[in-house]
N, C-alpha and C positions, 0 to 999 in steps of 0.2 A: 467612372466618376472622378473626377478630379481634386486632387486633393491640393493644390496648389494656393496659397493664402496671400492677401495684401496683407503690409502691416496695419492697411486702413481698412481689415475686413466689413462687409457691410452685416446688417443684420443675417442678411437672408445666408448670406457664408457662414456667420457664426450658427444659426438655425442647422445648416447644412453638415460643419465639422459635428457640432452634438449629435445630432444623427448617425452618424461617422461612427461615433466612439461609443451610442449604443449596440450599434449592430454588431462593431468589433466586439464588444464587453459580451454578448450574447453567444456570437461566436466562435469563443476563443473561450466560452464561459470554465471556471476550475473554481471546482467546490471544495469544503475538506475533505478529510477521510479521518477515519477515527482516532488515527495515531496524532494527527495533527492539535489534539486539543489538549491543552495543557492536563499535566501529570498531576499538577495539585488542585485541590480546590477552589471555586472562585466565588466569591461575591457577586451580589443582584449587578453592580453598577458594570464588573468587568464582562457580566455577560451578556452583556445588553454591546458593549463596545464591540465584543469578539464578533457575535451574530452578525450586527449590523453591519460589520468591512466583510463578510461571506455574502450576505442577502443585499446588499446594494443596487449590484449587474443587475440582480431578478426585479426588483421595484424600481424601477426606472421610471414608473408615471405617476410614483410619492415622492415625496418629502421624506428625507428621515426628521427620527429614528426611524426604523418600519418594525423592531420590536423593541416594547418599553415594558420598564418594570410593571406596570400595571396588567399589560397582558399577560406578563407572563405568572403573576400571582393570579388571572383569572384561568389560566392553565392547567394551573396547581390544584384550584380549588373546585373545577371541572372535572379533578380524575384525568384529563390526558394527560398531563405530564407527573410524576410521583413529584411530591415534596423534596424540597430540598435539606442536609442535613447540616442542622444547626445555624440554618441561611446563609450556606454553601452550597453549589453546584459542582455535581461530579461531572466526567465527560460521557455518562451516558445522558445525560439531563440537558447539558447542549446537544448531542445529536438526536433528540427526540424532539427540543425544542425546533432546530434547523425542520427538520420534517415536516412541522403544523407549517411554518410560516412559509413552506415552499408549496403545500398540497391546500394551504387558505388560500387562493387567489381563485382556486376552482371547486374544492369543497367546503362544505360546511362542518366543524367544530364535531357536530355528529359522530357525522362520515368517516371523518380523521381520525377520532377515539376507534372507532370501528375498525379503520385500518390499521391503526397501532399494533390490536387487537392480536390482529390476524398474523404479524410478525413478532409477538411478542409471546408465543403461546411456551416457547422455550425458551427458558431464561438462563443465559449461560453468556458471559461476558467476549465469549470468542464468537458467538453464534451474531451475539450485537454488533459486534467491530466488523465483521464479514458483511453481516445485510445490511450496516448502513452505509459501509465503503461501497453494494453493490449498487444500493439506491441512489447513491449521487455520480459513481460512473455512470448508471442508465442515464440519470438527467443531462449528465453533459452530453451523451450520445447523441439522445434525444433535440437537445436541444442546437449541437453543431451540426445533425443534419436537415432539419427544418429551416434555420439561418443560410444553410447552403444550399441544399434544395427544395425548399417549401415541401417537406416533406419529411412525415419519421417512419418509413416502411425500411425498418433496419432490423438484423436479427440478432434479437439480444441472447436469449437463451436456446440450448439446445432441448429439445424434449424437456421443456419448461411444464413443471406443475401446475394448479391452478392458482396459488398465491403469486408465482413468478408473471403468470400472466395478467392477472391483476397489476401485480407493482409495474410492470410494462406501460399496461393501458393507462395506468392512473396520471404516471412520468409521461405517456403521449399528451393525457389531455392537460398537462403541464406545459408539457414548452409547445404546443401549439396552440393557448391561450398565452403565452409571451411573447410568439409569433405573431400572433393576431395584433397585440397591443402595440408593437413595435410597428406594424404594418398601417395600423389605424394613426400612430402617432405623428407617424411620416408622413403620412396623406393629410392630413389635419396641417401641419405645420406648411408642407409643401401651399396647401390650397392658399391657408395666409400668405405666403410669400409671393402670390403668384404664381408659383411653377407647378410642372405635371411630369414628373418623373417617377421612374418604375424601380427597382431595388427589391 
């Protein structure tokens, strides 16, 4: 595909670059990891700021924000995410947050609580920093190799438990619904422009 622009791009070019630089954003997707989140505590407004520059690439067929203070006090008040202390957010309370609004596109609110559940049953701040650094490698895995080869037949664990093969399956039906969406959105766009191209 060509990536060469007038400076009188037409619509259908600019259509074409955006396409461009979801599929790159997708493919090239880099999440945080636990160290990455700030040391101190943060306020509703910073953490609504921080989430949304991590979660962008993945909501590509919103509008931001894609998380606002409101959901995230209906979060709170749901039981999935613990309260906040003294309406501060620690950095486990951003990577619990990142996790609903990575595993909402394809579960329900339920579901999520559920699987919170299921990695949360030892609470130990090493054990947290570990499974969510491991959850967001899976997802980038997952997700650069779907982007590359319409496909996530990748092998994440060795002699994987059953919660690991859960969080596997869960992060499949993850970036192969942002595959999907990517795919549907290019077809949609393409078919306006006139054109039929494959990607």
């Amino acid at each position: 595909m060509s990536n060469h622009h007038t400076a009188s791009s037409s619509p259908a070019k600019e259509s074409e670059s955006s396409l461009d630089q979801i599929y790159e954003s997708l493919l090239n997707y880099k999440g945080p990891r636990y160290e990455d989140f700030p040391a101190i505590d943060l306020y509703m407004d910073q953490v609504v700021e921080l989430l949304n520059s991590y979660l962008a690439p993945l909501y590509f067929t919103q509008k931001p924000p894609h998380i606002t203070p409101s959901m995230i006090n209906n979060y709170v008040k749901s039981s999935i995410v613990s309260p906040p202390h003294k309406k501060r957010y620690k950095a486990y309370h951003l990577a619990f947050l990142y996790v609903v609004m990575v595993l909402k596109q394809c579960f329900t609110l339920q579901e999520i609580a559920s699987l919170i559940t299921i990695y949360t049953e030892i609470e130990s701040g090493e054990r947290r920093a570990r499974d969510f650094n491991r959850f967001v490698e899976t997802l980038e895995q997952m997700l650069h190799s779907v982007m590359q080869n319409g496909d996530t037949a990748i092998e994440v664990f060795e002699n994987p438990n059953w919660q690991q093969i859960l969080m596997v399956d869960v992060l499949r039906a993850a970036a192969c619904r942002l595959y999907g969406a990517y795919v549907i959105t290019r077809y949609n766009k393409n078919q306006k422009d006139g054109q039929i191209e494959n990607k």
